[in-house]
C-alpha positions as CSV (number, residue, x, y, z in Angstrom):
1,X,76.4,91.0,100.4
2,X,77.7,91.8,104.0
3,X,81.3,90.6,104.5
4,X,80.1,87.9,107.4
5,X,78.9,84.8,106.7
6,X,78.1,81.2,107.7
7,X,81.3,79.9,106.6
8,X,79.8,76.9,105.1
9,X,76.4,78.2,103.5
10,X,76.9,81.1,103.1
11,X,74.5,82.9,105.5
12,X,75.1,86.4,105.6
13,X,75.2,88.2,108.8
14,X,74.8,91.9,109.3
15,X,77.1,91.6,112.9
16,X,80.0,89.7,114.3
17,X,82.7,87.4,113.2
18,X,82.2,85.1,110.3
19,X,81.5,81.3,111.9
20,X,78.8,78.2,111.0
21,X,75.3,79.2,111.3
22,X,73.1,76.9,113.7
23,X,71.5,75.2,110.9
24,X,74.6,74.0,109.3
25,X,75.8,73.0,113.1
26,X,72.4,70.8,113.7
27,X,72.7,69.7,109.9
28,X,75.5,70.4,107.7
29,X,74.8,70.3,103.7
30,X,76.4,67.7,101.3
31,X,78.4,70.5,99.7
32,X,81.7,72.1,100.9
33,X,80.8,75.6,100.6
34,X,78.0,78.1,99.5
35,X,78.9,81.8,98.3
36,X,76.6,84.7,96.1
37,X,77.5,87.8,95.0
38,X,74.5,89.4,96.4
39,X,71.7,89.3,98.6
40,X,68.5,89.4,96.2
41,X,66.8,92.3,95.3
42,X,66.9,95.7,93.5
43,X,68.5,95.8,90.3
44,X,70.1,92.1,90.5
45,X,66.5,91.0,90.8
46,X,65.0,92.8,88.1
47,X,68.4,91.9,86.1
48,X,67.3,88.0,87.3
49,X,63.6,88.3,86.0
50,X,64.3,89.5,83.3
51,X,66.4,87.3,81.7
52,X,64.8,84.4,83.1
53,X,61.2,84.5,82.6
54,X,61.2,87.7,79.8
55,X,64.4,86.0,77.2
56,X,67.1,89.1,78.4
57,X,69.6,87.3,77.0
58,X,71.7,90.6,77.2
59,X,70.9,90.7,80.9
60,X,73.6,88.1,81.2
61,X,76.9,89.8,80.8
62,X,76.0,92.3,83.4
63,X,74.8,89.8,85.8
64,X,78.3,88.2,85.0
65,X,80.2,91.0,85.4
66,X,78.7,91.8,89.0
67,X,79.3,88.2,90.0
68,X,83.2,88.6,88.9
69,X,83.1,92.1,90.7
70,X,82.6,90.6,93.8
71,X,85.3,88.5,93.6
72,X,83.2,85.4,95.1
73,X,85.6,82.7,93.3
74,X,88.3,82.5,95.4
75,X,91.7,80.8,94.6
76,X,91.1,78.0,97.1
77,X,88.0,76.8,95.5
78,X,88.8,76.5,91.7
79,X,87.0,73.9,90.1
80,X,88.2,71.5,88.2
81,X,84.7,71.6,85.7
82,X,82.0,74.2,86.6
83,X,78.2,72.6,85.9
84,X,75.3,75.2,85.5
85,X,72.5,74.1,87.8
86,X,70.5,72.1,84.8
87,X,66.6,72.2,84.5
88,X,64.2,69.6,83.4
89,X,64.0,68.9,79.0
90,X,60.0,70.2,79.9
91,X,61.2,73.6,80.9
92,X,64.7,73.3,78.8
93,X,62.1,73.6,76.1
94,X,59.6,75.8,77.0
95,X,62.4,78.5,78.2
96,X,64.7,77.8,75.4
97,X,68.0,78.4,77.4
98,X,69.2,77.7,80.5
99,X,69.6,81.1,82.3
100,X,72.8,79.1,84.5
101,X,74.4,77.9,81.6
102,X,74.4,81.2,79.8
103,X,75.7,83.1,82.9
104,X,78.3,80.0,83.5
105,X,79.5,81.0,80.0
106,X,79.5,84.5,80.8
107,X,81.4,84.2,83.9
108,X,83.7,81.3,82.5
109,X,84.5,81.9,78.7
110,X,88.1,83.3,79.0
111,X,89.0,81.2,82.2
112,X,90.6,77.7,81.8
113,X,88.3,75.3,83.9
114,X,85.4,73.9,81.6
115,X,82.0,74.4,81.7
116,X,79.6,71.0,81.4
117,X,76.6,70.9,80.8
118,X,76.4,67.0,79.9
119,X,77.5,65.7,83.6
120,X,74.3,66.4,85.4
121,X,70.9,66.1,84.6
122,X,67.6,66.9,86.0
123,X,64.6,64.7,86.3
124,X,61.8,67.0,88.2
125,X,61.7,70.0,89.2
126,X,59.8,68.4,93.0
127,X,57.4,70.9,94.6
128,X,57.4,74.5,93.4
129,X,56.8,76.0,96.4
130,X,59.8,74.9,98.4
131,X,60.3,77.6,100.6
132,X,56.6,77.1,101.7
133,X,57.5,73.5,103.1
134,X,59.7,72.6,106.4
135,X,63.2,71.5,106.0
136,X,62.4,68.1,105.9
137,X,59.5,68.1,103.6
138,X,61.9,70.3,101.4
139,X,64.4,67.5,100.9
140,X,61.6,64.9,100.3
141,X,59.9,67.2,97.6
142,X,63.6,66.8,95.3
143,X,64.7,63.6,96.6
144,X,66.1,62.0,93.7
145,X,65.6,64.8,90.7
146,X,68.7,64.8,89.5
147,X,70.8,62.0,87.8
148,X,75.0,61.9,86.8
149,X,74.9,61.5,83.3
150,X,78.9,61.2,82.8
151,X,80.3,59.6,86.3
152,X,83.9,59.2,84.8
153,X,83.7,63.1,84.4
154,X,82.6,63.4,87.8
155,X,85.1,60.4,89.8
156,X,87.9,62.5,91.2
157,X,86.6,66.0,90.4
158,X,86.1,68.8,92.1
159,X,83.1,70.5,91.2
160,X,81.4,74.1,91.1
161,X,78.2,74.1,90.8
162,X,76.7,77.8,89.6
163,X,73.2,78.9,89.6
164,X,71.6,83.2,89.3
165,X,69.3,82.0,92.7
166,X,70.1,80.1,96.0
167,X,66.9,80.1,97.9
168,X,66.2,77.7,100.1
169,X,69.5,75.6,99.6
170,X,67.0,72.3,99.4
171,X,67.4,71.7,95.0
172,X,71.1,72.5,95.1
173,X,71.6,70.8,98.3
174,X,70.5,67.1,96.5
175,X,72.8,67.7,93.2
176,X,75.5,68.1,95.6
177,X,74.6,65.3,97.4
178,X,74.2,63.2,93.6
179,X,77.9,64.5,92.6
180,X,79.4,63.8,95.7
181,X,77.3,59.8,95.9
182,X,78.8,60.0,92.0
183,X,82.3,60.6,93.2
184,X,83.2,64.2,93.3
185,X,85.7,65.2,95.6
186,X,83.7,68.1,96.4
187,X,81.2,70.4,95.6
188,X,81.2,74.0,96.0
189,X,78.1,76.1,95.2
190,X,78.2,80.0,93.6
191,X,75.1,81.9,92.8
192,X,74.8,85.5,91.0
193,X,72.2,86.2,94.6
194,X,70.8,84.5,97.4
195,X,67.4,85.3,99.0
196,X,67.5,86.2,102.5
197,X,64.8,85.8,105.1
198,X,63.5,88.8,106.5
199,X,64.4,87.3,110.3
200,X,68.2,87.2,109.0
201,X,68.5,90.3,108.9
């Protein structure tokens, strides 16, 4: 992951200082700050799949350790509970695991703020094609899909929300937006990768 970014999203730049990109100018998401290890692809990717869609359980610790590598937690945005990015009980059941929670875990075990996976849960899943939709049609499609399931964990807190994928920004941008309506303090978003347009680059 280049070393620039949209200071807010996380945008990566290939060129120049490190500043807000012009989407989060014209419309700045509900969560504080946005950060991946690594731009998608190559071994990360395969890494991803794999443990996603093919049970590579064992995929996780080396995804974890590259996220920890990286150093993307910094000191200044410590959570006080960390909440893998949940999925629906349809695909909870199907998959068997949530690929989040077992890298959250990973990532997490020997550190001292808590993982949750309790506090937020998932409704739908919205359209599955996000990233074919516009921006607004996006946050239509997974308006309302998630739900706080323990507010009184959630009043006062600040929050990490972790996920392996940030892709369009749309599905984690709403369960910042339902922490932050359910009291958080903030919300800051880490992801193992991020896919990046081909006209970012």
């Amino acid at each position: 992951m280049p070393e620039t970014t949209c200071t807010l999203c996380g945008r990566p730049y290939w060129s120049g200082p490190s500043h807000w990109c012009g989407n989060c100018l014209s419309s700045p998401p509900p969560y504080q700050s946005a950060r991946a290890a690594v731009v998608y692809g190559g071994e990360a990717a395969h890494s991803i799949l794999k443990l996603k869609y093919h049970g590579g359980l064992n995929q996780a610790a080396a995804l974890a350790a590259l996220f920890c590598e990286r150093d993307v937690i910094k000191t200044e945005t410590l959570a006080d509970i960390v909440i893998p990015m949940p999925l629906t009980a349809e695909r909870l059941a199907r998959r068997g695991f949530n690929q989040a929670a077992e890298l959250a875990a990973e990532v997490f075990g020997e550190k001292s703020v808590p993982v949750s996976e309790r506090i937020l849960e998932r409704t739908h899943d919205g359209h599955r094609r996000l990233a074919a939709l516009s921006a607004k049609e996006r946050r239509q499609a997974v308006k309302g899909c998630f739900r706080v399931a323990a507010p009184q964990e959630v009043r006062g807190a600040a929050i990490m929300l972790f996920d392996d994928i940030l892709t369009t920004g749309s599905t984690a941008g709403e369960a910042a937006r339902t922490l932050m309506e359910g009291g958080a303090t903030r919300v800051d978003i880490r992801t193992i990768a991020r896919t990046v347009p081909a006209q970012w680059r």
